[in-house]
Every structure is written in C-alpha cells, then in structure tokens.
N, C-alpha and C positions, 0 to 999 in steps of 0.2 A: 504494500500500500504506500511505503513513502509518506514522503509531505504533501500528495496531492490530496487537494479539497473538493474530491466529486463530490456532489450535491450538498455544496454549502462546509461552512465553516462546524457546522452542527459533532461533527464527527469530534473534531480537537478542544472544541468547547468542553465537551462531555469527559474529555480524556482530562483537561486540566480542571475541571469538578474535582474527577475523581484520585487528582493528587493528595488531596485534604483526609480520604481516606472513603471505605467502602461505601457507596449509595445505592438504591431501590431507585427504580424508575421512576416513584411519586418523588421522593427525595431529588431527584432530578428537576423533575416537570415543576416541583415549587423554586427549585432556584430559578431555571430560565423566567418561570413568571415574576420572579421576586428581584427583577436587573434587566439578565440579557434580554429579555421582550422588550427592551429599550432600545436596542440595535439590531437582535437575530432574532426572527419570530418563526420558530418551531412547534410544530402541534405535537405532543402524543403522540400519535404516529410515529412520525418524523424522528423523534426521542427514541423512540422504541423500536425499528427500524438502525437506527444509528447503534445502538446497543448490539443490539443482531448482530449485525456486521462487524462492529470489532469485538463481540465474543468469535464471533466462525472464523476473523482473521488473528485470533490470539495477543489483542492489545488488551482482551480484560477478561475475565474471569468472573464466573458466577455460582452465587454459591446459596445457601439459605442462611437465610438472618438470624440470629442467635435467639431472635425472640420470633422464630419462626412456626408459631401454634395457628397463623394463617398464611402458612406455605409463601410467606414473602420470600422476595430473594434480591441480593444484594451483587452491585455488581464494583469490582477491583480491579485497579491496572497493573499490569503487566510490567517487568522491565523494556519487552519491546512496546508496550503503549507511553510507557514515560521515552523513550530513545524515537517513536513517532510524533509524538509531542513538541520534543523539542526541535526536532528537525522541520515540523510545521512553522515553531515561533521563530527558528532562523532563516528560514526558506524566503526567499522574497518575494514580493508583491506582486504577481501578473496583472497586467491592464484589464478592465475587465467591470462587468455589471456588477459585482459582489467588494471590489478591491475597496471599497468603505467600509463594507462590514467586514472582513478580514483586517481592516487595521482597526477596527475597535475593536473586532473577540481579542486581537493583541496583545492591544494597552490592558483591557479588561482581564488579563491575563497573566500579564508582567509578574505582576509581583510575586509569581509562584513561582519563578527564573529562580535560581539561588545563586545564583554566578551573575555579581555586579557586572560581568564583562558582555555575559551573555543578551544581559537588559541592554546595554548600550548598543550590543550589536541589533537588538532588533530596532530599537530610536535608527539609529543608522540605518536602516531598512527600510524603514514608514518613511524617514525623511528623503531617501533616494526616488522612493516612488512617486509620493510627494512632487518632488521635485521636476523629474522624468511626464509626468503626467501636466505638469504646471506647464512646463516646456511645447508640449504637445498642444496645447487650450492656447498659447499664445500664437505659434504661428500660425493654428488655424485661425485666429481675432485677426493677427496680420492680412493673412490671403485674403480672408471675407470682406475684412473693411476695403481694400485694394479695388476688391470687384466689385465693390458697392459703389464708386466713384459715380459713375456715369447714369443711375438711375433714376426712372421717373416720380413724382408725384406719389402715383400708388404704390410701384413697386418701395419705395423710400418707406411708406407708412409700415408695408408688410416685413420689410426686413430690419426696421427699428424696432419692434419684440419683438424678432426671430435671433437679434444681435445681441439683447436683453436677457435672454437665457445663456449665451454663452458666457457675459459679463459675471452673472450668477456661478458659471463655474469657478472662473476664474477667483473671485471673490471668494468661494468657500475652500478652495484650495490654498488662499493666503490665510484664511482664518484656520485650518487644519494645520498647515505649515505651523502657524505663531503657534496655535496648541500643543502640537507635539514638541517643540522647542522648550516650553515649559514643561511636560512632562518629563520629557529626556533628563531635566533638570533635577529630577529625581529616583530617576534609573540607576 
C-alpha cells in the first residue's frame, strides 16, 4: 500500500487515531465527528471500509475489547501501519482535488510525529506545495489577464467573476502559506 491515498486521506487519519492506542469503530466515528468533520467528512461506511482494508493489508489488527460481553472489537496498528503512516506524513503533496485536505489530516496530525525533524520535514512539504501550487495560480492570473486585453463590453463583464474566482485562489493560498509559517513555528 505505501503512502498512497486511494480514496481519500481516510485511510492515514485512522492509522494516526490509532497511535494513541486500540479503538472500536464507534470510538472512531466519535473522533472524526468530534474534529476531523471539520476538514474530512467520512461516513461509517467509509470508517468501516477503511478499517477492512488495513486489517486484510496488515497495518492493524483486531481483536475483542477487554470489556467484550457485547462482542465489541477493537482495532490496533501495526508496526507496518505506524512505518505507512509515516511514510504518508512524509510523502509529498500531489496536485490535486483532495491536496487541502491532505494538508490538514497533516497539520491535524503532526503532533503525533515524535521526531522534531520529522515535523519540520512535513512544514517543508505543505510549504513546497504550497508554494509549487501558488506558482501554478499565478501564471495562469498572468496568461488570462494577457488574453483579456482586447475584450468587449460583455465579454469584460463575464470574465470579471470568472477572474474573481481565480483571485480567491490565489488569496487562500497566501492565507494557507502565512498559516502554515506559523504552524511550522511550532513543529
């Protein structure tokens, strides 16, 4: 399996839950409700499903709860689920529909790093994409404004918000920038 994040960050979230020590899928589904529904919105399912998958690929184990008189069962990582783990939180940033919420389950995640170096290398990572991505939003503002020179009336009106959503990118990319700067600041 590696660092990749097929279907979502869902998979390494659950893995760095379950550094803190063994959980039950309710135990789960109350933290994502209890935070990351703030950035990754996973159903049950989706939780339970992700489970599946790295018990059959051996990042976690499952076993019955100690208070298991209603057949709960708890689930544990693995040393290859903490060694995919972290190869997730050092892995870098693919461009991409998801590549926001893979830098919050990040941040959201840092602090279970125990290796100050390792924190820094991930800041280093959000901020290269960051960066790499800002870079991207600019020269497209360049090209577009370029070929907007020569426009009429209408066209003028329709491509003033249409150039308003790019400006939006740009802008929340200098505002993720400043934040992770600050963050880093504590890594």
């Amino acid at each position: 399996m590696g660092a990749s994040i097929e279907g979502g960050p869902v998979q390494f979230v659950i893995l760095g839950l379950l550094l803190s020590g063994p959980l039950s899928l309710y135990d789960l589904q109350k933290r994502f409700a209890a935070g990351i529904s703030l950035f990754y919105s996973a159903s049950s399912g989706s939780i339970q499903r992700a489970l599946q998958h790295l018990a059959a690929d051996g990042a976690v184990v499952v076993a019955d709860a100690d208070d298991s008189r209603r057949g709960r069962k708890v689930h544990a990582i693995t040393d290859d689920g903490r060694q995919r783990w972290r190869a997730f939180m050092l892995a870098p940033i693919a461009d991409g529909t998801d590549a926001e919420t893979i830098v919050l389950a990040k941040v959201f995640l840092l602090g279970r790093l125990e290796s100050p170096e390792d924190r820094s290398a991930v800041v280093r990572g959000i901020r290269a994409h960051i960066d790499s991505s800002t870079g991207i939003l600019r020269a497209l503002a360049d090209d577009v404004d370029a070929r907007s020179a020569g426009l009429d009336d209408d066209a003028r009106r329709v491509f003033t918000f249409q150039r308003a959503t790019l400006d939006y990118g740009l802008r929340s990319h200098a505002l993720l920038r400043q934040w992770i700067d600050e963050v880093g600041g504590q890594a």
